[in-house]
C-alpha positions as CSV (number, residue, x, y, z in Angstrom):
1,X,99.5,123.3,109.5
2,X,102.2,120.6,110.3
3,X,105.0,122.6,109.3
4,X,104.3,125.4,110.4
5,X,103.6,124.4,114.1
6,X,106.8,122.3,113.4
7,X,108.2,125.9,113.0
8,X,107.1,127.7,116.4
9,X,107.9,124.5,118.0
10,X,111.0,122.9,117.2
11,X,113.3,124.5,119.2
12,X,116.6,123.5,117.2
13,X,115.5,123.7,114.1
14,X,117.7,125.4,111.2
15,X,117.6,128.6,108.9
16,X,117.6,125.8,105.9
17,X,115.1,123.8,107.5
18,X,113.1,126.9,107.8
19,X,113.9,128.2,104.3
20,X,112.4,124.6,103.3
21,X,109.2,124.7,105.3
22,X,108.5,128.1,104.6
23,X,108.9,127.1,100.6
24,X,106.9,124.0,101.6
25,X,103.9,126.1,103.1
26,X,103.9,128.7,100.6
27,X,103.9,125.9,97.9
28,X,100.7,123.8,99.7
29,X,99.3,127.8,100.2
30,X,99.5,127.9,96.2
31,X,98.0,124.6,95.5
32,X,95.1,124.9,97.5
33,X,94.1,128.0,95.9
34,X,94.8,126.7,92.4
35,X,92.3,123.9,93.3
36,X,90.1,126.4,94.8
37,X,90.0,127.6,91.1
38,X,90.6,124.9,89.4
39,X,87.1,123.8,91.5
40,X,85.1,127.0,90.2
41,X,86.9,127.3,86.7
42,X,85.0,123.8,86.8
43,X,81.6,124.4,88.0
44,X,81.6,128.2,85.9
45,X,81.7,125.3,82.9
46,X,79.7,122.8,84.2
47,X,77.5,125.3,84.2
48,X,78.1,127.0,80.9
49,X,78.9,130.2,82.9
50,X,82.2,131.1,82.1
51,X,83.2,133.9,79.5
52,X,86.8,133.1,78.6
53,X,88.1,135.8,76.0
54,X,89.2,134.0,72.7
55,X,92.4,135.5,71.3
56,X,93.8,135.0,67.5
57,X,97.4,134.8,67.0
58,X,100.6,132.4,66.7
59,X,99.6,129.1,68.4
60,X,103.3,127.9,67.3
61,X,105.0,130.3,69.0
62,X,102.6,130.4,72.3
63,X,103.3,126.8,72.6
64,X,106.9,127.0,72.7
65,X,107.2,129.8,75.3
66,X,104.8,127.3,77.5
67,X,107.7,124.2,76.6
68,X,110.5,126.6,77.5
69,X,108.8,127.1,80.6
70,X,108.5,123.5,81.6
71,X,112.3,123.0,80.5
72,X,114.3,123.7,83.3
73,X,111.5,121.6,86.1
74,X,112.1,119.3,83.4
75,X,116.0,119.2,83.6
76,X,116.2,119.1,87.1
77,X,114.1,116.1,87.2
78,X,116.7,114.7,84.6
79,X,114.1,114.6,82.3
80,X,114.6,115.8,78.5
81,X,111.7,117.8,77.1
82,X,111.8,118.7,73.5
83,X,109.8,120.9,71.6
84,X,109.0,120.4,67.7
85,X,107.0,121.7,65.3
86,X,106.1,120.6,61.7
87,X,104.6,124.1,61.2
88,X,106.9,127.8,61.3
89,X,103.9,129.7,62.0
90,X,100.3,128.8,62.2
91,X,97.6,131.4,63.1
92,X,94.7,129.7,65.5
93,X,91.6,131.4,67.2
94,X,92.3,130.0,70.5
95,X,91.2,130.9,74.3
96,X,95.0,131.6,76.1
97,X,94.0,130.8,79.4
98,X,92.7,127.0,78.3
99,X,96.1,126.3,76.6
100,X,98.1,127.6,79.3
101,X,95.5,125.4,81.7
102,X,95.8,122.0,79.3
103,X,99.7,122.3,78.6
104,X,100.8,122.6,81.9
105,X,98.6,119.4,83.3
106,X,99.9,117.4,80.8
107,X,103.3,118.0,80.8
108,X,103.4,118.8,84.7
109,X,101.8,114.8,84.8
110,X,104.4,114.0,82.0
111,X,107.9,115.0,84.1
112,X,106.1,113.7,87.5
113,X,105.6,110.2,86.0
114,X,108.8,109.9,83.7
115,X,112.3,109.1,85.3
116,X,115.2,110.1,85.5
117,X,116.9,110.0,82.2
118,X,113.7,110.0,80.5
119,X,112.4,111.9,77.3
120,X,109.0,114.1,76.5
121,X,108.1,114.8,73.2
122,X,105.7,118.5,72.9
123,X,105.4,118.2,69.0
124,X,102.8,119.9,66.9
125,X,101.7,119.2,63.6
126,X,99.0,120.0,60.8
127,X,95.9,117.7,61.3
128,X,94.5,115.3,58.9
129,X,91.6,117.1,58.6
130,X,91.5,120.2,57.0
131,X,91.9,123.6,59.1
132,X,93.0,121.8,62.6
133,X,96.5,121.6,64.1
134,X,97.4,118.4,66.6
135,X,99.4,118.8,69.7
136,X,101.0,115.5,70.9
137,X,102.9,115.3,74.3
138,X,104.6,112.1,74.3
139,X,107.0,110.3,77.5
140,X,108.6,107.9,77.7
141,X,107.5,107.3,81.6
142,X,106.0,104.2,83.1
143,X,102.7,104.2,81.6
144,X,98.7,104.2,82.2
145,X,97.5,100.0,82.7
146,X,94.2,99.7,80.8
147,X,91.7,99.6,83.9
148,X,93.0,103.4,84.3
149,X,92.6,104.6,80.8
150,X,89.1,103.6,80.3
151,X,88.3,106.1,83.3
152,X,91.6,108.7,83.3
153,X,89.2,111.9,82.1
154,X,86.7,110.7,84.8
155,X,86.1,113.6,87.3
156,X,87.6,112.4,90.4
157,X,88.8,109.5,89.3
158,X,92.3,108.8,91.3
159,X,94.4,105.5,90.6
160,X,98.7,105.5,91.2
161,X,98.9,105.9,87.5
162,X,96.0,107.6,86.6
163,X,97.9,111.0,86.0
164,X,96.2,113.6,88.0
165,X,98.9,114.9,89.2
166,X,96.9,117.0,92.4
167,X,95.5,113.6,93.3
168,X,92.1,114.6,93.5
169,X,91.2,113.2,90.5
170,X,90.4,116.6,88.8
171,X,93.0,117.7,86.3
172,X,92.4,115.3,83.3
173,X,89.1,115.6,83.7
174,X,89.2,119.5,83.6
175,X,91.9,119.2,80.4
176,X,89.3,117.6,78.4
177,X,86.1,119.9,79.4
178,X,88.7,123.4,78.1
179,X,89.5,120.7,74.9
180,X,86.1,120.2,74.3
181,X,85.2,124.0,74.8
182,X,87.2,125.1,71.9
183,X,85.8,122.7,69.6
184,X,88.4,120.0,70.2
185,X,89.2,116.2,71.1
186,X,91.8,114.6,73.1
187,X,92.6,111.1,73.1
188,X,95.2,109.1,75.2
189,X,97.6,105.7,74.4
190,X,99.9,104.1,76.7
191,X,101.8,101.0,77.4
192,X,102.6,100.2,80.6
193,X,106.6,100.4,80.8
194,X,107.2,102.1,77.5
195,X,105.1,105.5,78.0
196,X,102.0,107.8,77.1
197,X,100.9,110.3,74.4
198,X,98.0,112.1,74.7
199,X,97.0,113.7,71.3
200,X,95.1,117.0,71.2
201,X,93.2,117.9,67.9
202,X,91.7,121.7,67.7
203,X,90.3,123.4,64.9
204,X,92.1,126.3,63.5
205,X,89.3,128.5,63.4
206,X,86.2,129.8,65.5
207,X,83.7,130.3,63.2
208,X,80.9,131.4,65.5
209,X,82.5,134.7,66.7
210,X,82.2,137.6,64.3
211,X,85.2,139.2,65.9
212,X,87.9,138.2,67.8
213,X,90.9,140.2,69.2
214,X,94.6,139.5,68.4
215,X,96.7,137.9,71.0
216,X,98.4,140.4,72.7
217,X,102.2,139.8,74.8
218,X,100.3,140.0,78.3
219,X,97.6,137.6,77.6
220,X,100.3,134.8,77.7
221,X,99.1,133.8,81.5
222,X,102.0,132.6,84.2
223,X,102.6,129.0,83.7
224,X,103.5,127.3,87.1
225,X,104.1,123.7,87.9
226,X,103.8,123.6,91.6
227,X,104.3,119.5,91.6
228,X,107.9,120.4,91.7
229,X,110.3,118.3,94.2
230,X,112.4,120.3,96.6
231,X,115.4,120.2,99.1
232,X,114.3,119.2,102.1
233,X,116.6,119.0,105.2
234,X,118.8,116.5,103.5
235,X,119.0,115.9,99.4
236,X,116.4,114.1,97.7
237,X,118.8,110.8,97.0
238,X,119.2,110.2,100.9
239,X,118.7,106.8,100.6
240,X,122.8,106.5,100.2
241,X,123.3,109.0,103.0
242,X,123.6,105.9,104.9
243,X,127.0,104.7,104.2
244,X,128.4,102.7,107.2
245,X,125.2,101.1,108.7
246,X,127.3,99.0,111.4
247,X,127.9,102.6,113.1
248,X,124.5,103.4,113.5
249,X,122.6,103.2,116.5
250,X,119.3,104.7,115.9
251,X,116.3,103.1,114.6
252,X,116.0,103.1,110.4
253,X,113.0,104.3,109.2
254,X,112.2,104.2,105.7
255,X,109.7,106.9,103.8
256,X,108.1,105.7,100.9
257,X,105.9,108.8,99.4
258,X,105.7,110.5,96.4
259,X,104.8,114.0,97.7
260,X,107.8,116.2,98.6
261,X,106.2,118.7,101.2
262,X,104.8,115.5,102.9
263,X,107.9,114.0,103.0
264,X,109.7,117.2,104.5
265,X,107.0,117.1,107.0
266,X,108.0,113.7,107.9
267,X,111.7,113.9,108.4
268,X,111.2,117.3,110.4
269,X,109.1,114.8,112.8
270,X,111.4,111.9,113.0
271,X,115.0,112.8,112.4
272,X,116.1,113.6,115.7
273,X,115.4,110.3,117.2
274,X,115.9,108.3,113.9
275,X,118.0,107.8,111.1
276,X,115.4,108.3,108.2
277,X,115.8,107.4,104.2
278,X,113.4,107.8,101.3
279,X,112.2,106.4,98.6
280,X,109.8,108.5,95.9
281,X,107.0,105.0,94.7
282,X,107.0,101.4,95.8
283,X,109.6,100.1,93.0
284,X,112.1,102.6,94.7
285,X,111.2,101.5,98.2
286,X,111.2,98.0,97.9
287,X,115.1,98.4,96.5
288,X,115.6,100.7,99.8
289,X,114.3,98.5,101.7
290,X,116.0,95.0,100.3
291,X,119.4,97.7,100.2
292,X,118.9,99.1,104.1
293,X,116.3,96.6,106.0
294,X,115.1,99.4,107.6
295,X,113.6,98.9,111.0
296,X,110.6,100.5,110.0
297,X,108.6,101.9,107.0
298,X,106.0,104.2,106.6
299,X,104.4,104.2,103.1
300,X,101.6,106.4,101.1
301,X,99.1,104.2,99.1
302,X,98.5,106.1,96.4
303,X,101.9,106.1,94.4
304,X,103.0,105.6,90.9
305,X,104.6,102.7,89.5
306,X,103.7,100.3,92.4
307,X,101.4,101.7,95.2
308,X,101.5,101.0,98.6
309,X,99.4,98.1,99.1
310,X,102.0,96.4,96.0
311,X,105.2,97.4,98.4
312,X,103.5,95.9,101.8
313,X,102.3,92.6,99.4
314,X,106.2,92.1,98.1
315,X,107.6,92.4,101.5
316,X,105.8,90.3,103.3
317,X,106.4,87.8,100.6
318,X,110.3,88.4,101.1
319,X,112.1,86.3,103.8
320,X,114.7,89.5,104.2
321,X,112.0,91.4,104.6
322,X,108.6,89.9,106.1
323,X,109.8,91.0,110.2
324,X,109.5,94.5,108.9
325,X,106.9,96.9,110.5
326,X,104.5,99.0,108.2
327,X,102.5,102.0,108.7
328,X,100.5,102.8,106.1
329,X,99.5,106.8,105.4
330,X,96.4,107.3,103.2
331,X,93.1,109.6,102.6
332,X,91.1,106.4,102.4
333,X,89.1,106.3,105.3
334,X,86.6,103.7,104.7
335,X,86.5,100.0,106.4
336,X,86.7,98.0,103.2
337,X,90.3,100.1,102.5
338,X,91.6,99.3,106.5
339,X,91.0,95.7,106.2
340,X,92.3,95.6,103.0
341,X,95.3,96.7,104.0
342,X,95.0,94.4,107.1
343,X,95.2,91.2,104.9
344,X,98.0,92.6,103.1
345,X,100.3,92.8,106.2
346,X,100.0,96.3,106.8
347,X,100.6,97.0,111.1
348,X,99.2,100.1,111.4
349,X,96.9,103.0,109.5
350,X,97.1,106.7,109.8
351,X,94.7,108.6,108.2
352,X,96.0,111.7,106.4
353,X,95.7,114.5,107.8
354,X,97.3,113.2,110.8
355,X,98.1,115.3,114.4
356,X,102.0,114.7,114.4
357,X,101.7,113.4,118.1
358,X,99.5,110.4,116.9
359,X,102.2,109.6,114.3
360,X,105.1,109.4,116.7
361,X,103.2,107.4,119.4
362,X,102.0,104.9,116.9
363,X,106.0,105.0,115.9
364,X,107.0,104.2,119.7
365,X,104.3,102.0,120.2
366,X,105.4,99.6,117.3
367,X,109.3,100.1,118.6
368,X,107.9,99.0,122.0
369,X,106.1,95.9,120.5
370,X,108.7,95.2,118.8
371,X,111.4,95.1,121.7
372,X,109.0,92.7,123.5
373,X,108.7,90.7,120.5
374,X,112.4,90.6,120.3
375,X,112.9,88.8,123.8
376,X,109.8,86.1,123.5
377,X,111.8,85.2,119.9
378,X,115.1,85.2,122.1
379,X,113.1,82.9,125.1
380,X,111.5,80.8,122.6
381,X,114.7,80.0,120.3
382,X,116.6,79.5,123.7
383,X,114.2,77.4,125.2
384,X,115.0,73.5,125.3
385,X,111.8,71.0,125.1
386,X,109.0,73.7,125.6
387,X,105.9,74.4,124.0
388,X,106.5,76.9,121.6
389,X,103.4,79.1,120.5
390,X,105.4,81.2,117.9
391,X,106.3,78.1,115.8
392,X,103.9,79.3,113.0
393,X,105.2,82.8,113.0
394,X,107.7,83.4,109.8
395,X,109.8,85.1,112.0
396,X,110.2,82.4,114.4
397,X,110.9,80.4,111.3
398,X,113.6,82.1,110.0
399,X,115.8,81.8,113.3
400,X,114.8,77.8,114.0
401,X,116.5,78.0,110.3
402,X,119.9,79.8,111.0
403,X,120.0,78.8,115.0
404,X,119.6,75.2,113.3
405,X,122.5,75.9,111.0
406,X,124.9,77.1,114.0
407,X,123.8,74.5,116.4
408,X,125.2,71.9,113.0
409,X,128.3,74.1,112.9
410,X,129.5,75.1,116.7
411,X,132.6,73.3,116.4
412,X,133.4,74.8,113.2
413,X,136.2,77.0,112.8
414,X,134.5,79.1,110.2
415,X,130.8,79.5,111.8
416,X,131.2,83.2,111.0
417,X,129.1,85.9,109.4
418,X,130.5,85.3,106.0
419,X,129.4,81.9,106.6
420,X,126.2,82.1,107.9
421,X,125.5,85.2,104.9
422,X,126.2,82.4,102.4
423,X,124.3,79.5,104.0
424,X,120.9,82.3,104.1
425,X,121.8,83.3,100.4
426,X,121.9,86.8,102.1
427,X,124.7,89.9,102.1
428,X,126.3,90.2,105.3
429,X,124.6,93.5,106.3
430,X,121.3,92.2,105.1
431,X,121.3,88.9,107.6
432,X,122.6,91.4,110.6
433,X,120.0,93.8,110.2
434,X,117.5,91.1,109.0
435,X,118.8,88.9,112.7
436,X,118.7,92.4,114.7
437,X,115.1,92.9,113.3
438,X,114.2,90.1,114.9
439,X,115.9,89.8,117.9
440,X,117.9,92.8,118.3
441,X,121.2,90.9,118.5
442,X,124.1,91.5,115.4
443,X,125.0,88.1,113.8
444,X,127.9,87.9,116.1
445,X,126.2,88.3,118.7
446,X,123.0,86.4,118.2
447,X,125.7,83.3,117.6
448,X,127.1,84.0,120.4
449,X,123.9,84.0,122.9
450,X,123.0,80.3,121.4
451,X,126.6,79.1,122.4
452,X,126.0,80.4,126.0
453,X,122.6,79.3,126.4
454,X,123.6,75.7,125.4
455,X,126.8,75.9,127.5
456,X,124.5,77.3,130.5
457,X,121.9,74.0,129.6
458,X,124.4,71.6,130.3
459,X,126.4,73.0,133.4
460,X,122.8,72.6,134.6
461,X,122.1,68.9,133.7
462,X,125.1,67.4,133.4
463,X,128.9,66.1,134.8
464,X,131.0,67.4,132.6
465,X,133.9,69.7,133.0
466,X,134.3,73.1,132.0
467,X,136.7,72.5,129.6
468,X,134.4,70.1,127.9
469,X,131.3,72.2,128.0
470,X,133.4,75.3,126.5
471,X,134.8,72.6,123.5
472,X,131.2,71.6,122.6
473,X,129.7,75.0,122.7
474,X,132.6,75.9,120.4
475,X,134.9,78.2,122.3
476,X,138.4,77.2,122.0
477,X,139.4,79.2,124.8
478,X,138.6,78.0,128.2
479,X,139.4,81.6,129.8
480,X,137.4,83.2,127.1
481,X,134.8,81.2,127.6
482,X,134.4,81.7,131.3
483,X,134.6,85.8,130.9
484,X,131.8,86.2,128.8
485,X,129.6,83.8,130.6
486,X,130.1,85.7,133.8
487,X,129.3,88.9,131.4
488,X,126.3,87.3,130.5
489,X,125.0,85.8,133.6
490,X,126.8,87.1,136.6
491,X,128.3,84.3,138.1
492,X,131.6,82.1,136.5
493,X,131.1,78.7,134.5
494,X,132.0,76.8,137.8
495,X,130.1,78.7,140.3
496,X,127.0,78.6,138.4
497,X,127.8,74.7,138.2
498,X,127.6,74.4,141.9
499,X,124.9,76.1,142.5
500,X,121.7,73.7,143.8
501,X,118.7,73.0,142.4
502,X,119.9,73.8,138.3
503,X,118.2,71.1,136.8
């Protein structure tokens, strides 16, 4: 629904932005309907209802074809998916539709959990007991932790890492009622950060069927993995598209979400009025976000390898990054999960789905909040001998840290970005976007507002010359110094030193 009213809407939008929503529509369209079935192909054996037609031929072979089909989602995904066999040619009663159904979860979970540069392992062999044959996908992906395992073939059951790849907790649980079906067991080992094999043992034979046909070329069904990333208005790796931040002038937002379509939907929404970069699971967005320090970032929960509440927990624990906003997208709708996410630092929930205009004015609001934040921070930090009831905030903390620093170092020669970078164990660009977070100032700049607000303090309460007050606020040029306080405040050094009433 969000794309395509993106699509009557948007009045400049592109013929490869609408080539990528009307792939992104078609592609939802398709995985609706196979939940639709996968939701009756479930109930019909629930229910013991179902009449699948067993077939006797080449399991070997049948297999392979299925591989061959996953090898090129595979590739793209840089992923290398091998297929082995101990066995040339093995004859199996077997019910096509079931191994088309088991294969393509398991490897379609497989290549979505296994990085780039990763390897999957489809082997079959003979089993140790006589008259059954073992298939074993193995990857060498992040892993299933143990809480998951004990519950992955649970219907319904959805965790990050729990690999059902549809996210409603359905797949697994429907691979091992088709297993089961036909006789069959499957088991599942993992170590988190090394990988996962689940092992699939069938028997060779159906031995309560008097008859059954042989496998036929059409009853191999179409074997589709509809999990599989796109192009979206900009390539997948955009997260380097950002390659001279000091020229940018738009808000940063950073995406952290796993599905494709929803981040399409996303950028189609924000990147006219923002510059916009992704990240595909927490571990990729917290480097984005330590790389970029986005303005902003809106994160999924549910994600693999660390999930959103993970990424919101390590950020706020991060001095470059704790002043950063998050919005937090997820299906969980209940209280427990909102305050949850509360406690963890999280600014703002949408619930998914979302209208795209409640998106964009939660956006604006924070932006708003934010720029109002920025000058109490400026009026606080500026302020000389006044209460100050942000003193607790971290943010406030970080600039009594560095204005503390420049206030030591205003008559040296060096009090530069290099040199406040260094004293904050920071990168350059990270303390300029971490400073203009904060107060909206650059490094430069936010330097030089402290050197004007002290020279403007004591034209105000003291004798002292111009010349004197421009040394000790650390401009070395009187001239200089008078230009940009007459910028900054309207009036020249010695005007506003006449004027009554200053103390």
């Amino acid at each position: 629904q969000g794309l395509n009213r993106q699509m009557q809407e948007k009045k400049d939008i592109t013929e490869r932005e609408k080539i990528a929503f009307r792939a992104a529509i078609e592609r939802q369209s398709n995985n609706l309907l196979n939940l639709v079935n996968q939701l009756l192909d479930l109930a019909k054996l629930k229910k013991g209802a179902d009449d699948p037609q067993w077939k006797r031929g080449n399991i070997i072979a049948y297999l392979e074809m299925t591989a061959e089909a996953f090898r090129l989602y595979a590739l793209e995904k840089g992923v290398n998916l091998m297929f082995y066999s101990d066995i040339e040619a093995s004859e199996m009663d077997f019910i096509p539709s079931y191994i088309d159904k088991i294969a393509s979860n398991l490897l379609s979970n497989a290549i979505k959990h296994t990085d780039a540069g990763g390897k999957i392992d489809f082997v079959i062999a003979e089993g140790q007991r006589p008259d059954t044959i073992i298939i074993r996908i193995s990857d060498t992906g992040e892993g299933i932790p143990q809480k998951d395992i004990d519950n992955i073939f649970d219907l319904f059951y959805q965790s990050p890492q729990a690999r059902n790849i549809s996210g409603t907790g359905i797949g697994l649980a429907f691979t091992q009622m088709m297993v089961e079906k036909m006789k069959g067991e499957i088991v599942v080992e993992s170590q988190l950060g090394k990988g996962t094999v689940f092992t699939i043992i069938l028997p060779l034979k159906n031995k309560q069927l008097p008859y059954i046909y042989p496998l036929k070329e059409d009853d191999k069904t179409s074997v589709t993995h509809s999990q599989k990333p796109i192009q979206g208005i900009e390539d997948k790796d955009n997260t380097k598209t950002l390659k001279n931040e000091s020229n940018i002038t738009k808000p940063i937002i950073l995406i952290v979400e796993d599905n494709s379509d929803i981040v399409l939907y996303l950028k189609s929404l924000l990147i006219d009025r923002y510059e916009v970069i992704t990240a595909w699971n927490g571990e990729e967005g917290l480097n984005a976000a330590q790389k970029h320090i986005p303005d902003l970032v809106i994160t999924d929960l549910m994600m693999p390898i660390k999930d959103g509440y993970q990424l919101v927990s390590e950020m706020k624990e991060s001095r470059l990054l704790d002043h950063i906003p998050i919005i937090m997208l997820t299906a969980k709708t209940t209280d427990e999960d909102r305050i949850k996410g509360l406690r963890y630092g999280v600014d703002a929930y949408v619930r998914k789905p979302f209208q795209h205009e409640e998106l964009l004015i939660r956006v604006e609001n924070i932006f708003e909040n934010r720029r109002i934040l920025k000058e109490k921070y400026m009026s606080a930090i500026t302020r000389s001998g006044s209460e100050n009831k942000l003193c607790d905030d971290a943010n406030m903390k970080f600039l009594q840290t560095i204005t503390s620093i420049i206030y030591a170092e205003l008559n040296n020669p060096d009090l530069n970005s290099v040199f406040l970078a260094d004293k904050m164990a920071m990168s350059i660009s990270q303390l300029s976007r971490k400073i203009n977070g904060i107060t909206g100032y650059s490094t430069i700049s936010y330097v030089l507002q402290l050197k004007l607000s002290k020279a403007k303090k004591m034209l105000a309460s003291e004798s002292i010359s111009i010349a004197e007050v421009s040394d000790a606020c650390g401009f070395y040029d009187a001239s200089y110094f008078s230009r940009v306080f007459k910028k900054e405040f309207g009036l020249s050094p010695s005007h506003f030193q006449k004027m009554p009433d200053l103390s």
